[in-house]
C-alpha positions, 0 to 999 in steps of 0.5 A: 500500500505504501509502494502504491502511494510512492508511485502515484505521487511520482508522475507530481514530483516529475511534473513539479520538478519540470516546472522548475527547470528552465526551458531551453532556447528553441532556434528557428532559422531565419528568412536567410538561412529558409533560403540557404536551406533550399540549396542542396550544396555547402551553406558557404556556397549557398549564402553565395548565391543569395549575396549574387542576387543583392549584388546583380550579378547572379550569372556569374557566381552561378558558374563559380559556385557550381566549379567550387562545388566539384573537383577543379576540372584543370589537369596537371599531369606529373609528366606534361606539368610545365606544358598544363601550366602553359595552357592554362595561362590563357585562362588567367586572372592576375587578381582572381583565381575565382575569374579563372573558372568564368575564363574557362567557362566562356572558352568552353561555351565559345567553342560549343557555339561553334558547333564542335562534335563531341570528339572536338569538344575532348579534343579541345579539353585535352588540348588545354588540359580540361576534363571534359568529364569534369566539364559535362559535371560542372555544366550539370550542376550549373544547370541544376543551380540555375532551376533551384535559383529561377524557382527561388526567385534568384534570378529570371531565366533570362539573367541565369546564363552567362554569355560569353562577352563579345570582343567590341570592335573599335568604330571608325570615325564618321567623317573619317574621309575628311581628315587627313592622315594625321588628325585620323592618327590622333583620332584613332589613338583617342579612339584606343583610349577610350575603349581601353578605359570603358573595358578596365571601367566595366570590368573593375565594376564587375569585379568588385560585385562578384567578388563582394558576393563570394566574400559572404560565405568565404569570410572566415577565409580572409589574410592579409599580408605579414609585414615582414615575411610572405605569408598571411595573417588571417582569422583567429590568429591562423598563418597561411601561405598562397598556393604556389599555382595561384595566379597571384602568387608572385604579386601578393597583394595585401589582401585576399580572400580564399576559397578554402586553407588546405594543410600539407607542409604549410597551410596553403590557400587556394583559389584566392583573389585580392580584396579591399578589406572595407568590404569585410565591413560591409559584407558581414557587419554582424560578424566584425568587433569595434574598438575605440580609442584616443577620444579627443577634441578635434577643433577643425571637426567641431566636436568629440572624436576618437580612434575606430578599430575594426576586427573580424575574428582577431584580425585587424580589418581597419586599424584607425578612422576618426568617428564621432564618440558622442554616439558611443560614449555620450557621458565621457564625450560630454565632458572632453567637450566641456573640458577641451572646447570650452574650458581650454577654449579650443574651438571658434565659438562666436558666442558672446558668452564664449567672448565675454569669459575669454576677456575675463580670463585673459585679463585675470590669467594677465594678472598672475604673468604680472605677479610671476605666481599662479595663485589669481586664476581658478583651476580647470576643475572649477571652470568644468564644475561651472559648465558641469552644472549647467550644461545637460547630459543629453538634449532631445531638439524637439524639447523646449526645456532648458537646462538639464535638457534630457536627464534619463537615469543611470540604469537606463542610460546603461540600457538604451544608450552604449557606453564605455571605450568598447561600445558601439551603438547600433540603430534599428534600420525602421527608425525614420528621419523623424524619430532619428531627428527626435533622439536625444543627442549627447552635447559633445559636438558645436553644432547641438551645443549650439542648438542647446545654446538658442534654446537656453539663452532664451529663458536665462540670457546669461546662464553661461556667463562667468564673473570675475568671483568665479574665477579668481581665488583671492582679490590680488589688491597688489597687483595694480597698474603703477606696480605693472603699468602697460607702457613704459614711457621715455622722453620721445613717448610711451610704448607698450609692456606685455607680461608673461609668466612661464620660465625658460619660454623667450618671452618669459618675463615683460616684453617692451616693444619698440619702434626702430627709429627710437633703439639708439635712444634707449639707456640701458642703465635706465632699463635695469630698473625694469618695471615697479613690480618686479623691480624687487625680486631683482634687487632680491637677487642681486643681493643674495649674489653678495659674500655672507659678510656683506650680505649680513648688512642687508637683513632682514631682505625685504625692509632694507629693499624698501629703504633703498627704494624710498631712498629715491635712487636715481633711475636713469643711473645703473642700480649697482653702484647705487645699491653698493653706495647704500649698503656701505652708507647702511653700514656706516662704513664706506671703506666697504665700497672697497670690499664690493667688487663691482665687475663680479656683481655686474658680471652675475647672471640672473634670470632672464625674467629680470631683464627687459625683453626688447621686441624692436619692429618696424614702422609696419609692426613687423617684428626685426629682432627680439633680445634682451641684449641692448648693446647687442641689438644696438650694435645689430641694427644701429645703423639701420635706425639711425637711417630709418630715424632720418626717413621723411624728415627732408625738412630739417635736412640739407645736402651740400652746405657750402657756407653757413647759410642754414641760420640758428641749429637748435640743440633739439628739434620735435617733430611727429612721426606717425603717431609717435612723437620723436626729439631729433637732435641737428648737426653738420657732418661730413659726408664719405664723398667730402661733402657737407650736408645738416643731418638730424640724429637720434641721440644727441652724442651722434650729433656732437661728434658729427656736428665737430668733424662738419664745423670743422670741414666748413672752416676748412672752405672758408680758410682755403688759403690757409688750408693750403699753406697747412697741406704744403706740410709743417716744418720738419715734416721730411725727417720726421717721417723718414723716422717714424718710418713706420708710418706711411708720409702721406698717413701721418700728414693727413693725420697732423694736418687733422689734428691742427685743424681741430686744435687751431678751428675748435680746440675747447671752445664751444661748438658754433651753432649760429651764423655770428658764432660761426664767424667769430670760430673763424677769426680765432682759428685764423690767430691760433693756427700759426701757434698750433702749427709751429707747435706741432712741429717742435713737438713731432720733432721731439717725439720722432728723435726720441722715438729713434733714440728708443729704436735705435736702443731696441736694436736686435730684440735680444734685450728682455724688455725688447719684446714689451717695449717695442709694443708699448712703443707701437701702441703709443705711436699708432698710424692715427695716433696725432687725433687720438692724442690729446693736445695736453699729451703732445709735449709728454710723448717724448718723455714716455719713450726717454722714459722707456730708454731709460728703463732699459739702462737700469734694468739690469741693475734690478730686475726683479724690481721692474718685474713687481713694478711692472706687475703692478701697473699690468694690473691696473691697465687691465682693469681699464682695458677690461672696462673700455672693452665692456662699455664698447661692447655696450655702445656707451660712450667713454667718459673724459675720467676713463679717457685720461686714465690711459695717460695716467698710466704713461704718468706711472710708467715715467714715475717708477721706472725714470723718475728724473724725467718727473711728472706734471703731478703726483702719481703712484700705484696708490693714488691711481688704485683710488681713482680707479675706485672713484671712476667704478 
C-alpha cells in the first residue's frame, strides 16, 4: 500500500520538478538561412548565391559556385606539368583565381557555339588540359543551380546564363574621309583610349560585385599580408601561405580572400583573389568587433572624436578612422567637450558668452604673468564644475526645456544608450528621419551645443556667463597698474609692456616693444630698473649674489629693499653702484665700497625674467629682432635706425652746405612721426664723398661728434688759403717721417694736418651753432693756427728723435724688455695716433719713450724690481682695458675720467721706472688704485 502511494505521487514530483527547470532556447532559422536551406550544396556556397542576387550579378557566381562545388576540372599531369601550366595561362586572372573558372567557362561555351562534335569538344579539353568529364559535371550542376535559383526567385531565366562577352570592335570615325592622315592618327589613338578605359571601367565594376558576393560565405577565409615575411595573417590568429599555382602568387597583394586553407607542409590557400578589406565591413557587419580609442577634441571637426578599430575574428580589418564618440560614449564625450572646447577654449565659438569669459580670463590669467605666481586664476576643475552644472547630459531638439535638457537615469542610460571605450551603438534600420531627428543627442559636438545654446539663452540670457568671483581665488589688491603699468614711457613717448609668466619660454618675463627709429635712444642703465613690480625680486637677487659678510648688512631682505627704494635712487643711473653706495652708507662704513667688487656683481647672471625683453619692429609692426641684449641689438641694427630715424624728415635736412647759410641749429628739434612723437637732435657732418650736408640724429652724442668733424670741414672752405699753406706740410715734416718710418708720409700728414685743424678751428671752445658764432670760430682759428702749427712741429720733432733714440736702443730684440717695449712703443705711436692724442699729451710723448730708454739702462741693475713694478701697473691697465672693452661692447660712450686714465698710466710708467724725467703731478700705484675706485 505504501509502494502504491510512492508511485502515484511520482508522475507530481516529475511534473513539479519540470516546472522548475528552465526551458531551453528553441532556434528557428531565419528568412536567410529558409533560403540557404533550399540549396542542396555547402551553406558557404549557398549564402553565395543569395549575396549574387543583392549584388546583380547572379550569372556569374552561378558558374563559380557550381566549379567550387566539384573537383577543379584543370589537369596537371606529373609528366606534361610545365606544358598544363602553359595552357592554362590563357585562362588567367592576375587578381582572381575565382575569374579563372568564368575564363574557362566562356572558352568552353565559345567553342560549343561553334558547333564542335563531341570528339572536338575532348579534343579541345585535352588540348588545354580540361576534363571534359569534369566539364559535362560542372555544366550539370550549373544547370541544376540555375532551376533551384529561377524557382527561388534568384534570378529570371533570362539573367541565369552567362554569355560569353563579345570582343567590341573599335568604330571608325564618321567623317573619317575628311581628315587627313594625321588628325585620323590622333583620332584613332583617342579612339584606343577610350575603349581601353570603358573595358578596365566595366570590368573593375564587375569585379568588385562578384567578388563582394563570394566574400559572404568565404569570410572566415580572409589574410592579409605579414609585414615582414610572405605569408598571411588571417582569422583567429591562423598563418597561411598562397598556393604556389595561384595566379597571384608572385604579386601578393595585401589582401585576399580564399576559397578554402588546405594543410600539407604549410597551410596553403587556394583559389584566392585580392580584396579591399572595407568590404569585410560591409559584407558581414554582424560578424566584425569595434574598438575605440584616443577620444579627443578635434577643433577643425567641431566636436568629440576618437580612434575606430575594426576586427573580424582577431584580425585587424581597419586599424584607425576618426568617428564621432558622442554616439558611443555620450557621458565621457560630454565632458572632453566641456573640458577641451570650452574650458581650454579650443574651438571658434562666436558666442558672446564664449567672448565675454575669454576677456575675463585673459585679463585675470594677465594678472598672475604680472605677479610671476599662479595663485589669481581658478583651476580647470572649477571652470568644468561651472559648465558641469549647467550644461545637460543629453538634449532631445524637439524639447523646449532648458537646462538639464534630457536627464534619463543611470540604469537606463546603461540600457538604451552604449557606453564605455568598447561600445558601439547600433540603430534599428525602421527608425525614420523623424524619430532619428527626435533622439536625444549627447552635447559633445558645436553644432547641438549650439542648438542647446538658442534654446537656453532664451529663458536665462546669461546662464553661461562667468564673473570675475568665479574665477579668481583671492582679490590680488597688489597687483595694480603703477606696480605693472602697460607702457613704459621715455622722453620721445610711451610704448607698450606685455607680461608673461612661464620660465625658460623667450618671452618669459615683460616684453617692451619698440619702434626702430627710437633703439639708439634707449639707456640701458635706465632699463635695469625694469618695471615697479618686479623691480624687487631683482634687487632680491642681486643681493643674495653678495659674500655672507656683506650680505649680513642687508637683513632682514625685504625692509632694507624698501629703504633703498624710498631712498629715491636715481633711475636713469645703473642700480649697482647705487645699491653698493647704500649698503656701505647702511653700514656706516664706506671703506666697504672697497670690499664690493663691482665687475663680479655686474658680471652675475640672473634670470632672464629680470631683464627687459626688447621686441624692436618696424614702422609696419613687423617684428626685426627680439633680445634682451641692448648693446647687442644696438650694435645689430644701429645703423639701420639711425637711417630709418632720418626717413621723411627732408625738412630739417640739407645736402651740400657750402657756407653757413642754414641760420640758428637748435640743440633739439620735435617733430611727429606717425603717431609717435620723436626729439631729433641737428648737426653738420661730413659726408664719405667730402661733402657737407645738416643731418638730424637720434641721440644727441651722434650729433656732437658729427656736428665737430662738419664745423670743422666748413672752416676748412672758408680758410682755403690757409688750408693750403697747412697741406704744403709743417716744418720738419721730411725727417720726421723718414723716422717714424713706420708710418706711411702721406698717413701721418693727413693725420697732423687733422689734428691742427681741430686744435687751431675748435680746440675747447664751444661748438658754433649760429651764423655770428660761426664767424667769430673763424677769426680765432685764423690767430691760433700759426701757434698750433709751429707747435706741432717742435713737438713731432721731439717725439720722432726720441722715438729713434728708443729704436735705435731696441736694436736686435735680444734685450728682455725688447719684446714689451717695442709694443708699448707701437701702441703709443699708432698710424692715427696725432687725433687720438690729446693736445695736453703732445709735449709728454717724448718723455714716455726717454722714459722707456731709460728703463732699459737700469734694468739690469734690478730686475726683479721692474718685474713687481711692472706687475703692478699690468694690473691696473687691465682693469681699464677690461672696462673700455665692456662699455664698447655696450655702445656707451667713454667718459673724459676713463679717457685720461690711459695717460695716467704713461704718468706711472715715467714715475717708477725714470723718475728724473718727473711728472706734471703726483702719481703712484696708490693714488691711481683710488681713482680707479672713484671712476667704478
Amino acid at each position: 500500500m505504501q509502494n502504491m502511494k510512492s508511485n502515484t505521487n511520482m508522475p507530481s514530483e516529475n511534473l513539479s520538478d519540470s516546472l522548475k527547470t528552465p526551458a531551453k532556447p528553441r532556434y528557428r532559422l531565419t528568412k536567410l538561412g529558409e533560403q540557404m536551406a533550399r540549396l542542396p550544396i555547402d551553406p558557404k556556397i549557398a549564402r553565395i548565391l543569395l549575396a549574387a542576387k543583392k549584388h546583380d550579378c547572379m550569372a556569374e557566381i552561378l558558374v563559380i559556385a557550381s566549379a567550387l562545388s566539384i573537383q577543379d576540372p584543370r589537369e596537371r599531369p606529373l609528366e606534361a606539368r610545365e606544358a598544363a601550366a602553359k595552357a592554362h595561362e590563357r585562362f588567367t586572372d592576375k587578381q582572381s583565381d575565382f575569374l579563372a573558372y568564368l575564363n574557362i567557362w566562356d572558352s568552353f561555351q565559345r567553342e560549343r557555339d561553334k558547333g564542335l562534335s563531341n570528339k572536338q569538344l575532348v579534343q579541345w579539353c585535352h588540348q588545354y588540359f580540361l576534363s571534359h568529364l569534369r566539364m559535362r559535371e560542372w555544366r550539370e550542376l550549373h544547370r541544376q543551380l540555375t532551376e533551384i535559383a529561377i524557382e527561388m526567385g534568384l534570378t529570371s531565366k533570362e539573367q541565369a546564363f552567362r554569355r560569353p562577352p563579345v570582343q567590341e570592335q573599335l568604330r571608325p570615325s564618321e567623317n573619317q574621309s575628311d581628315q587627313d592622315l594625321s588628325a585620323k592618327l590622333k583620332q584613332k589613338q583617342l579612339g584606343k583610349k577610350q575603349h581601353r578605359a570603358q573595358i578596365r571601367a566595366a570590368k573593375e565594376a564587375g569585379y568588385e560585385q562578384i567578388h563582394r558576393a563570394l566574400l559572404t560565405g568565404l569570410i572566415a577565409n580572409v589574410g592579409m599580408k605579414s609585414p615582414d615575411g610572405h605569408d598571411y595573417t588571417g582569422a583567429r590568429g591562423s598563418h597561411f601561405h598562397l598556393f604556389p599555382a595561384s595566379a597571384l602568387f608572385k604579386s601578393k597583394p595585401k589582401w585576399v580572400m580564399a576559397a578554402e586553407l588546405t594543410e600539407t607542409t604549410r597551410l596553403y590557400a587556394r583559389d584566392v583573389a585580392a580584396i579591399q578589406p572595407e568590404w569585410i565591413e560591409q559584407e558581414a557587419p554582424h560578424l566584425v568587433k569595434y574598438h575605440y580609442f584616443e577620444p579627443h577634441w578635434e577643433q577643425k571637426r567641431g566636436e568629440v572624436v576618437a580612434s575606430e578599430r575594426v576586427t573580424l575574428y582577431g584580425l585587424t580589418v581597419l586599424p584607425r578612422r576618426p568617428v564621432a564618440y558622442g554616439r558611443v560614449a555620450p557621458e565621457e564625450a560630454r565632458e572632453i567637450f566641456i573640458r577641451s572646447a570650452l574650458v581650454a577654449q579650443e574651438c571658434d565659438l562666436k558666442a558672446d558668452f564664449f567672448v565675454h569669459n575669454k576677456k575675463l580670463i585673459r585679463e585675470i590669467a594677465e594678472l598672475e604673468h604680472k605677479s610671476r605666481k599662479q595663485d589669481v586664476l581658478v583651476d580647470e576643475e572649477a571652470l568644468f564644475d561651472f559648465y558641469n552644472q549647467r550644461l545637460p547630459e543629453l538634449y532631445r531638439p524637439s524639447e523646449n526645456n532648458v537646462g538639464r535638457a534630457f536627464m534619463p537615469d543611470t540604469a537606463d542610460t546603461a540600457a538604451q544608450t552604449p557606453s564605455g571605450i568598447n561600445a558601439r551603438p547600433t540603430v534599428s534600420d525602421g527608425l525614420n528621419r523623424q524619430r532619428l531627428s527626435e533622439t536625444p543627442k549627447p552635447l559633445a559636438d558645436i553644432r547641438t551645443f549650439q542648438s542647446w545654446l538658442k534654446q537656453a539663452e532664451q529663458e536665462n540670457p546669461r546662464l553661461l556667463f562667468l564673473s570675475k568671483e568665479d574665477l579668481m581665488q583671492h582679490a590680488a589688491a597688489h597687483i595694480t597698474e603703477e606696480q605693472f603699468p602697460k607702457f613704459y614711457k621715455t622722453a620721445d613717448g610711451k610704448f607698450k609692456l606685455n607680461y608673461r609668466f612661464e620660465p625658460h619660454h623667450p618671452l618669459d618675463g615683460v616684453t617692451l616693444t619698440v619702434p626702430l627709429t627710437v633703439l639708439n635712444r634707449l639707456s640701458a642703465p635706465a632699463l635695469e630698473w625694469l618695471v615697479p613690480g618686479m623691480l624687487r625680486e631683482k634687487l632680491q637677487l642681486l643681493i643674495k649674489a653678495l659674500p655672507k659678510q656683506i650680505r649680513r648688512i642687508c637683513v632682514p631682505v625685504p625692509e632694507f629693499i624698501t629703504q633703498f627704494l624710498e631712498s629715491n635712487p636715481n633711475r636713469q643711473e645703473p642700480v649697482i653702484p647705487q645699491l653698493a653706495h647704500f649698503i656701505a652708507k647702511t653700514a656706516g662704513d664706506m671703506r666697504l665700497l672697497e670690499q664690493i667688487n663691482l665687475d663680479d656683481w655686474q658680471a652675475f647672471k640672473l634670470p632672464e625674467h629680470c631683464y627687459f625683453n626688447l621686441r624692436i619692429i618696424d614702422d609696419g609692426g613687423q617684428e626685426l629682432a627680439v633680445g634682451r641684449n641692448l648693446a647687442a641689438l644696438q650694435q645689430e641694427l644701429g645703423q639701420a635706425a639711425a637711417v630709418t630715424f632720418r626717413d621723411n624728415t627732408q625738412e630739417f635736412e640739407r645736402d651740400n652746405v657750402t657756407a653757413w647759410d642754414i641760420g640758428t641749429l637748435p640743440e633739439s628739434i620735435k617733430f611727429a612721426r606717425g603717431k609717435q612723437q620723436l626729439v631729433g637732435y641737428l648737426g653738420l657732418q661730413k659726408e664719405k664723398n667730402g661733402n657737407i650736408a645738416l643731418r638730424l640724429f637720434d641721440t644727441a652724442e651722434a650729433a656732437q661728434v658729427a656736428h665737430r668733424q662738419g664745423v670743422i670741414a666748413l672752416m676748412q672752405l672758408q680758410l682755403k688759403e690757409h688750408m693750403k699753406d697747412l697741406n704744403k706740410g709743417i716744418p720738419g715734416f721730411t725727417q720726421a717721417a723718414m723716422l717714424l718710418k713706420h708710418i706711411s708720409a702721406d698717413t701721418l700728414r693727413d693725420d697732423l694736418t687733422a689734428a691742427i685743424c681741430d686744435r687751431a678751428f675748435i680746440g675747447d671752445d664751444e661748438l658754433p651753432r649760429s651764423e655770428k658764432a660761426f664767424k667769430e670760430q673763424i677769426k680765432r682759428a685764423r690767430s691760433r693756427l700759426p701757434a698750433v702749427k709751429e707747435a706741432m712741429s717742435r713737438y713731432l720733432q721731439d717725439t720722432a728723435a726720441a722715438y729713434a733714440e728708443l729704436n735705435a736702443k731696441l736694436g736686435n730684440g735680444k734685450h728682455p724688455l725688447a719684446a714689451l717695449l717695442r709694443s708699448r712703443m707701437q701702441n703709443l705711436l699708432a698710424a692715427g695716433f696725432a687725433q687720438c692724442t690729446p693736445w695736453s699729451q703732445w709735449p709728454r710723448l717724448p718723455v714716455y719713450l726717454k722714459a722707456m730708454t731709460l728703463r732699459m739702462e737700469k734694468y739690469s741693475g734690478n730686475p726683479a724690481r721692474d718685474a713687481a713694478r711692472e706687475a703692478d701697473i699690468q694690473e691696473l691697465e687691465q682693469m681699464w682695458q677690461e672696462k673700455v672693452d665692456a662699455l664698447t661692447k655696450q655702445n656707451q660712450a667713454l667718459s673724459d675720467g676713463l679717457k685720461m686714465f690711459q695717460w695716467q698710466l704713461e704718468e706711472l710708467r715715467v714715475s717708477l721706472f725714470a723718475q728724473e724725467l718727473k711728472t706734471p703731478y703726483p702719481v703712484s700705484v696708490k693714488r691711481l688704485m683710488k681713482e680707479w675706485e672713484s671712476l667704478k
